[in-house]
C-alpha positions in Angstrom: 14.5 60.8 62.1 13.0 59.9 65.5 13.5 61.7 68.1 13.8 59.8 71.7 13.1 61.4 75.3 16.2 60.6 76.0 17.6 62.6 73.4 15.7 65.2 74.0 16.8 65.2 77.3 20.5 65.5 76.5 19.7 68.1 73.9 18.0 69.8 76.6 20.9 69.3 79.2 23.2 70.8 76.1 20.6 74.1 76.0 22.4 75.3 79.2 26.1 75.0 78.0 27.4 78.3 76.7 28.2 78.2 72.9 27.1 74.8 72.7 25.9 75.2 69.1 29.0 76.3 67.4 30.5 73.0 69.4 28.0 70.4 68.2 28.6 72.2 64.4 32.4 71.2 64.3 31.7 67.8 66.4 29.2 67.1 63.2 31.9 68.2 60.6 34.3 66.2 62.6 32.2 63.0 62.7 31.1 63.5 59.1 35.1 63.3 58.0 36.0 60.2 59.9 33.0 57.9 60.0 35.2 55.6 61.6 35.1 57.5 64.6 31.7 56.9 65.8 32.0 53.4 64.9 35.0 53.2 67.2 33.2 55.4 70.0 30.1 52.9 70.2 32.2 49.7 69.7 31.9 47.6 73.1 35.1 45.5 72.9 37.2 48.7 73.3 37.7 50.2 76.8 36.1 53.1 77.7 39.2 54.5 78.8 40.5 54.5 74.9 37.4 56.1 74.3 37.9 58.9 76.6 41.6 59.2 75.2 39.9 60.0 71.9 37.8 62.1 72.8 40.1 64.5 74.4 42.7 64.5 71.4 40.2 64.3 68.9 38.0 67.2 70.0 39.8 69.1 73.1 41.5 71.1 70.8 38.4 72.5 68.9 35.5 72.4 71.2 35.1 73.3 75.1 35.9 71.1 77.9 31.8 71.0 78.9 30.9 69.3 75.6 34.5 67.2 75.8 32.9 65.8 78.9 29.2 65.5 77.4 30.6 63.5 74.8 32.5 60.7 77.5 29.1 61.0 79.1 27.6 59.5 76.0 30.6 56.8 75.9 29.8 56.0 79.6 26.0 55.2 78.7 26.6 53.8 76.0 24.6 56.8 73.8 26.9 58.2 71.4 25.1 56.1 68.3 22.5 58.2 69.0 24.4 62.3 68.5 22.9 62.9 65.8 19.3 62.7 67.0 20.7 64.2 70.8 21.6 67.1 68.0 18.5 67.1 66.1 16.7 67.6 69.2 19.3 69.8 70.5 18.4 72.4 66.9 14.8 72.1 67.7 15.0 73.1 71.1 16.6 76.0 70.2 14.6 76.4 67.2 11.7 76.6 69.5 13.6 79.3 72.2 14.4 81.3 68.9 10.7 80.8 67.5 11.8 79.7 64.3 10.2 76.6 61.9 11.6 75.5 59.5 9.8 74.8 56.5 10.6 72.7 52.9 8.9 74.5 50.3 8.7 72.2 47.0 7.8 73.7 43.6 7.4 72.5 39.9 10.8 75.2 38.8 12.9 77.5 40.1 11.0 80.1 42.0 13.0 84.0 41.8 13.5 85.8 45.0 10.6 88.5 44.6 8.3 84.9 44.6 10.6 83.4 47.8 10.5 86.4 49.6 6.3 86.5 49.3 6.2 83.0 50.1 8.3 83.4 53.5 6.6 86.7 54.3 3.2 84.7 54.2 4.0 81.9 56.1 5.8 84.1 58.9 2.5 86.0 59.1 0.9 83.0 59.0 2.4 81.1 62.0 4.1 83.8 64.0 6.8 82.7 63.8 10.7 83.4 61.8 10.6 81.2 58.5 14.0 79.3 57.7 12.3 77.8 53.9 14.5 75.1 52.8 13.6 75.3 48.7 13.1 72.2 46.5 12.5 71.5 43.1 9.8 68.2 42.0 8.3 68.4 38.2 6.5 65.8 39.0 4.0 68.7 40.9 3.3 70.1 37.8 2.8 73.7 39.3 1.7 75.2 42.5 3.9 74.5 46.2 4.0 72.0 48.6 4.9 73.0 52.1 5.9 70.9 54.4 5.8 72.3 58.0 7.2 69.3 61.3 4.4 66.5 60.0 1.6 69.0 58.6 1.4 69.4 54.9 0.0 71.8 52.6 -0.3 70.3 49.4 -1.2 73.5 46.6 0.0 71.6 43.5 -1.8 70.9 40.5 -1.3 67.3 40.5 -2.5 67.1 43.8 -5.9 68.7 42.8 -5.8 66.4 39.2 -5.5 63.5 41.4 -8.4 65.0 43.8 -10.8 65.5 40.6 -10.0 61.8 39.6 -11.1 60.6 43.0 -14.4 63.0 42.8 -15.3 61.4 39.4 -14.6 57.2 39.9 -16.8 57.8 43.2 
């Protein structure tokens, strides 16, 4: 998923609202119910008045009046398509002020939680940073991990160095 500046900018403009998080959590779990909604929200033949009037049944009830009047803000530019990048951006902003990564950690099996725990430990030594692994399972890797940190990837598995030995030999 791309992230635009201008999402990052409404994520950033969400940063200062108090409890924002927990708002943009059941605004997601909303959305994800009734995927009509959005569809409706980002439709231009219907006035943005209507909008508004959704907005405030629909999610007055369950999140505070600040994000209410975010979310008519993306109506009235005509940004709502894009709240699930504005809350992608949003996470890794606060990712960032929390100095956590998140990390996908692939392996050939199941690893146990003695091997998980090692793992994390490592890589939170590693970057400085607090690890959130998101864990993975691909045969295909044979054995060894695959970590995949943002765009950087550490690729420890045994068909990666098979497929490295093929290249050194056909050279």
């Amino acid at each position: 998923m791309r992230i635009s500046t201008s999402d990052k900018n409404y994520a950033n403009a969400l940063i200062q609202i108090e409890e924002a998080e927990a708002n943009i959590k059941i605004i997601e779990e909303i959305l994800s119910k009734s995927p009509d909604l959005s569809d409706i929200l980002v439709n231009p033949s219907i006035s943005q008045d209507i909008k508004y009037s959704i907005i405030t049944e629909i999610f007055s009830k369950d999140v505070s009046a600040k994000i209410v009047e975010f979310l008519k803000i993306l109506v009235n530019k005509k940004r709502f398509g894009e709240f699930n990048t504005i809350a992608a951006a949003f996470y890794k902003k606060l990712d960032e002020i929390n100095d956590i990564k998140r990390v996908e950690v692939v392996s050939a099996v199941d690893l146990n939680n003695d091997t998980r725990k090692r793992i994390t430990e490592r890589l939170q030594t590693k970057l400085q940073k607090t690890i959130i692994p998101q864990w993975s399972i691909n045969e295909e890797i044979i054995a060894g991990l695959v970590i995949k940190i943002e765009d950087d990837i550490i690729d420890a598995s045994l068909k990666n160095k098979i497929e490295s030995l093929g290249k050194g030999i056909s050279k």
